[in-house]
N, C-alpha and C positions, 0 to 999 in steps of 0.2 A: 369373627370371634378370635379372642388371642387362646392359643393353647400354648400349655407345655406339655410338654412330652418327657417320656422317657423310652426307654428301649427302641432310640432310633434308628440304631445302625442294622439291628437285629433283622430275622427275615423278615416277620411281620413290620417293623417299624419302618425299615428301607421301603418299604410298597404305601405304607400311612403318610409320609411324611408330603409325598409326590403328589398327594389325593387332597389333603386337608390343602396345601396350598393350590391346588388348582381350584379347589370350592370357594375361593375367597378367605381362606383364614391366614391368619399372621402365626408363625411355628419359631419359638424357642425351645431348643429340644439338645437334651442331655445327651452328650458325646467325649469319650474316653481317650485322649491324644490327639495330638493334629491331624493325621492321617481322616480319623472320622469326621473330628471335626470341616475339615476340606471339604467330603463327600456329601454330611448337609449343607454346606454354604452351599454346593453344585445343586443340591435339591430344594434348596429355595427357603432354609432356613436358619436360623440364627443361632448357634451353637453354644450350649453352658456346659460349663464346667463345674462339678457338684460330685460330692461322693455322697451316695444315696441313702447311705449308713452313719450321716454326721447329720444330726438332725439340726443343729443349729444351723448346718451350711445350707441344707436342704431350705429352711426357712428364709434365710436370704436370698436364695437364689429363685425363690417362689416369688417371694415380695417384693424382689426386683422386678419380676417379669411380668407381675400385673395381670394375670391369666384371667379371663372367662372360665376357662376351663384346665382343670391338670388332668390327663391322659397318663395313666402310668402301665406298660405294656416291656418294662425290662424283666428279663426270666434270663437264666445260668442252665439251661437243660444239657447233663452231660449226654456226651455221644455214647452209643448203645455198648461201644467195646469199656467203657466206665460206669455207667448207670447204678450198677451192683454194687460197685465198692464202697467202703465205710468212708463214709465225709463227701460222695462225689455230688449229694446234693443241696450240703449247707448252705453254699449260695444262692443256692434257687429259693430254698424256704426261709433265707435270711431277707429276701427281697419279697418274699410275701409277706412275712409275719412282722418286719420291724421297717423296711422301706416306706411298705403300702400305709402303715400308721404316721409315718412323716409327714410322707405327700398329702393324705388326707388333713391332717392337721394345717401344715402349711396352707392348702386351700383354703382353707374355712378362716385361717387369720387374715390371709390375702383377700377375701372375700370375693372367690370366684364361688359359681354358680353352679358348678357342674364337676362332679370328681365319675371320672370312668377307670376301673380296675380291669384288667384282664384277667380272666381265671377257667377252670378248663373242667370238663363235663367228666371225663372221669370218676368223678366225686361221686357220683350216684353208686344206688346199690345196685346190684344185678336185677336187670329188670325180665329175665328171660325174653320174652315176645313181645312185652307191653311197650307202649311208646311210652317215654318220660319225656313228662315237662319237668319246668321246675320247679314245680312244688312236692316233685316225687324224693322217697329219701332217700340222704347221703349216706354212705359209710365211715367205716372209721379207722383210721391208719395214720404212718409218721406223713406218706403225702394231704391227706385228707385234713390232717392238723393244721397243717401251713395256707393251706386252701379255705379253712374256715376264717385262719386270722385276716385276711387279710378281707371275706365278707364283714367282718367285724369293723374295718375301717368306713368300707363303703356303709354300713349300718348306720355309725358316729355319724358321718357327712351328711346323710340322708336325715337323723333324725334331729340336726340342727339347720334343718328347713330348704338344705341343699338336694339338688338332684345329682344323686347318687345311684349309681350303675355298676351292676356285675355283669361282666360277658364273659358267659362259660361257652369257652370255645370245643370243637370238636377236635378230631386229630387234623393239624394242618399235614399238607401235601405241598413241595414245591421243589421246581428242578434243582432249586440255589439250598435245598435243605438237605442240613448232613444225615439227616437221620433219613429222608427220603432217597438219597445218595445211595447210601448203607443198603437198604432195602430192597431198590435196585440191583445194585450188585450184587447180594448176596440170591435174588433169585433166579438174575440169571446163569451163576454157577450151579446153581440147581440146592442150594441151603433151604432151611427156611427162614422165612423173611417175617412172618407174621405173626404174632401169637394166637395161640386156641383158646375156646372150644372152636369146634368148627361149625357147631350149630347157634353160636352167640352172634350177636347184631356189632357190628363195627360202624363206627358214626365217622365223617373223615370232612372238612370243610377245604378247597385249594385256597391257596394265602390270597390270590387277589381278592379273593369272595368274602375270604376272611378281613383284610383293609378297609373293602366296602362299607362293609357292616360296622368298625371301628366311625368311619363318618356319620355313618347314618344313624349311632347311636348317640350322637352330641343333638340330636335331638326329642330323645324318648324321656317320659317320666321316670323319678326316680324307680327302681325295682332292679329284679334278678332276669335274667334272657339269654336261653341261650343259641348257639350262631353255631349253625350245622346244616349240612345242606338235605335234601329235600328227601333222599330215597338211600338210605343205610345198607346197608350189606351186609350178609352174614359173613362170616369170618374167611371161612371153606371156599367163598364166592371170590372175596379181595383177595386170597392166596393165587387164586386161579388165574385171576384179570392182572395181578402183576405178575405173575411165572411170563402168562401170555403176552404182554406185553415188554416187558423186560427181555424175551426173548426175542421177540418175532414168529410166533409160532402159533397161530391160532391154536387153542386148544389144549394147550399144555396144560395141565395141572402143579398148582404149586404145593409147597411144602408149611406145616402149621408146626412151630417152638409148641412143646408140649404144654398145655394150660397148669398140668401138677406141677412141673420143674420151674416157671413162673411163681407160683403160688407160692413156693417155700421164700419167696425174699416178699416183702412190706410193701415195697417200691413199685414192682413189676406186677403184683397183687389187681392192683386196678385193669392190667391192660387185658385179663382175661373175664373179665364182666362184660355182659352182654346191654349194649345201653345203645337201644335205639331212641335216638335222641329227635323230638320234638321241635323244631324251629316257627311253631307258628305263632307265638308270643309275639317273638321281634319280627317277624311279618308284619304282622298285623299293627303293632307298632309305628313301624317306618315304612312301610309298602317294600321294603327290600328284598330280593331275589337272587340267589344264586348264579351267575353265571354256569356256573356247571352244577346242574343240578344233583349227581353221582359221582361216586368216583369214577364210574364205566365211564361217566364224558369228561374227566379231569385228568385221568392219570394217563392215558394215551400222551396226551397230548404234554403234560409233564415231561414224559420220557422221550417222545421227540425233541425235547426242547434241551433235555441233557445229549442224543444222539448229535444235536445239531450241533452241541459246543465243543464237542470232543470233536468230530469230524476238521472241524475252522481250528481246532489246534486251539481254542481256548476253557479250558474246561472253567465249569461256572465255580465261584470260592464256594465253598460248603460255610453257609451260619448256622445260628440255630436260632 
């Protein structure tokens, strides 16, 4: 299959692009200066040049590329010391709500067969205890805006006979993520790391598991699925497994950001909803399976894997 990409160089993208070419597919995949462009030629695929906000250029560069399928997985997530500020997330919801209608378009004129969006579980409402699939409802906020537009392309696609895909991701985890970096650090100065309640369901997917699923959903029917791993966690539980871990201290108790002092901003809003999130959709789908089924079996091993690089003197780049 030809795909194009986008958000290749990203955390998620840098781990897709290595997978989709080892599966047999051919990867043209959107990259920002030579520097990146270099690191997909290294990964095995063929680099464009596109700003993803010129829709004409966007169209070109689709219709040159002849895709099977467009993959579009470019996200702008400020780091957590920005998150709050005014304007720190226009890019992000610039590349949901006005990108995601591009690429979708250009597909459909290019006449590929398959548009995949990446988009993130969040979006739900507080479900206290209940497991949410995705037909459970969403809320409603400045993030939850950008999050619907860009369902709304995958709709378009879908309902001009295309196989058209949402993948509401979970929280990712990874040793190369700045935001998992942050979190890290901050627990084991003894901060807190997490947000509350303490009694809400945290859903958390690690990025290889998360890539996987990026493949393994170029072959599902059109619909919504979302890509979370198997056994959630209460909030109180993930404080505690990254204090403990982050430490070295069996047993340490971690520290929970107050879920009120979240609540007063729009943005941070979502991260204190309890959303034990469902993944047996896209099982059932594609027979895929998490490598780490929890974060108990993901984040250990995350934080060895940052221990390891600082010890070798080369600490890993933080993306996002």
């Amino acid at each position: 299959m030809k795909i194009f990409l986008t958000g290749a160089t990203g955390v998620l993208g840098r781990r897709v692009v290595p997978s989709l070419v080892a599966a047999g597919h051919a990867v043209d995949a959107v990259a920002r200066g030579e520097a990146k462009a270099d690191e997909l030629r290294r990964a095995g695929a063929d680099p464009v040049a596109v700003d993803l906000f010129d829709r004409q250029a966007v169209f070109a560069a689709v219709t040159a590329a002849r895709p099977d399928a467009v993959v579009h997985l470019a996200t702008n997530i400020p780091n957590m010391s920005r998150a709050l500020l005014p304007g720190a997330w226009r890019i992000n919801d610039r590349l949901r709500a006005e990108a995601s209608h591009h690429l979708a378009d250009a597909a459909l004129a290019a006449g590929a067969g398959h548009y995949l969006q990446e988009s993130i579980t969040f979006g739900y409402a507080d479900g206290a205890d209940r497991w949410l699939d995705e037909d459970a409802p969403l809320a409603r906020g400045p993030q939850e805006r950008a999050v619907a537009a860009s369902a709304q392309a995958v709709a378009r696609f879908a309902g001009k006979g295309g196989a058209g895909v949402l993948l509401r991701f979970a929280a990712f985890y990874a040793a190369d993520s700045a935001h998992t970096q942050a979190q890290v650090a901050m627990a084991r100065a003894g901060r807190p790391a997490l947000p509350g309640p303490a009694d809400g369901y945290l859903s958390s997917i690690q990025i290889d598991d998360a890539a996987s699923a990026v493949v393994a959903a170029l072959t599902v029917p059109a619909g919504t699925y979302n890509v979370a791993d198997d056994a959630p966690m209460l909030h109180r539980d993930a404080a505690d497994l990254l204090a403990a871990v982050a430490t070295g201290r069996p047993g340490t108790h971690g520290r929970l950001i107050p879920a009120a002092v979240m609540r007063l901003s729009g943005r941070a809003r979502p991260l204190t909803r309890s959303h034990r999130i469902s993944n047996a959709r896209f099982r059932d789908a594609t027979g895929w399976r998490p490598r780490f089924p929890s974060l108990a079996d993901g984040l250990p091993e995350v934080v060895r894997e940052l221990g390891a690089a600082t010890a070798a003197g080369e600490p890993l780049a933080a993306r996002r």
